[in-house]
N, C-alpha and C positions, 0 to 999 in steps of 0.2 A: 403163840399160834395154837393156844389150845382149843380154840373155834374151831379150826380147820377139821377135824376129822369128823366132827357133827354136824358141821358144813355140808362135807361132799356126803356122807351118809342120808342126813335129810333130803339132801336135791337129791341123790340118786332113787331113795324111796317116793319121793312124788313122783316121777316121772317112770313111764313105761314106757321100755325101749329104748331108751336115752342111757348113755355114760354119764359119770358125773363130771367128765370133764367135757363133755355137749355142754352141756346142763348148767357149768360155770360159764363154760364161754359166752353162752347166750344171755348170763347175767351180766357178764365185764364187761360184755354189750352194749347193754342197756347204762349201766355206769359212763363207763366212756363218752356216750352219747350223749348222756347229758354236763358231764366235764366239757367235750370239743364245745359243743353248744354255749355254753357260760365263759367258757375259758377264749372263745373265737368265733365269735358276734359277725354275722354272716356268713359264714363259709358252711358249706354244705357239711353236716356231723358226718353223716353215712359214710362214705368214702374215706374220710378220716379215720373212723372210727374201726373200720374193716383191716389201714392198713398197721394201727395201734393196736387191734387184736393179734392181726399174723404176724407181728412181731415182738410179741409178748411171750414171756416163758411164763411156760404150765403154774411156777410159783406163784407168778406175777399176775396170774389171770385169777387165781385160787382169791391173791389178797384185794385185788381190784371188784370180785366179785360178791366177796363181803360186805361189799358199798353197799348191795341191791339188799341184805339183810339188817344191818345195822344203821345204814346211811352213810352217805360219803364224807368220807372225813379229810382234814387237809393231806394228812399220807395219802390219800389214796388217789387226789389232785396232784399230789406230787411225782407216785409214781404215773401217770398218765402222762403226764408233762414229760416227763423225763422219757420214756417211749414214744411219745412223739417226737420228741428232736436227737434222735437217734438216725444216724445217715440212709438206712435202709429203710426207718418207716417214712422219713423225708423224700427217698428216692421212691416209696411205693405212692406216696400221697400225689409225688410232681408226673408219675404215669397216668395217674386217673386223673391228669387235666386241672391237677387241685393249685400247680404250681406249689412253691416253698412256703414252710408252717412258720 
């Protein structure tokens, strides 16, 4: 994890105004989104993706968001997967009308 501290440094220095954990989020974002996407061929990413953020830990967002810098690699499919089928992001996906992942 020795990425990680030149990770959130760099993002935090490009952006004004921004944390760098905005800044990750909005990257683990854009990973995610296109994991739901590839990994679950018709279902709306968005909603998904929103409720595999809110229930991601800060760690988890940091190493998800490394996708958007190096590329997504099968860990990073893994962990997405694996927060997805987690009973709480299941119960936030089947509020937003997604029904079960």
């Amino acid at each position: 994890m020795r990425w990680l501290p030149a990770l959130v440094l760099g993002l935090s220095a490009c952006t004004l105004g921004q944390s760098a954990e905005e800044v990750a989020r909005n990257q683990a974002k854009s990973v995610v989104n296109t994991v739901v996407a590839q990994k679950m061929p018709g279902v709306n990413a968005t909603p998904v993706t929103d409720c595999v953020i809110d229930n991601a830990s800060m760690p988890e967002i940091y190493t998800i968001s490394k996708g958007a810098v190096v590329g997504v690699s099968p860990d990073t499919v893994n962990a997405v997967m694996t927060i997805a089928q987690r009973p709480a992001t299941m119960q936030c996906v089947a509020q937003k009308g997604m029904g079960l992942l």
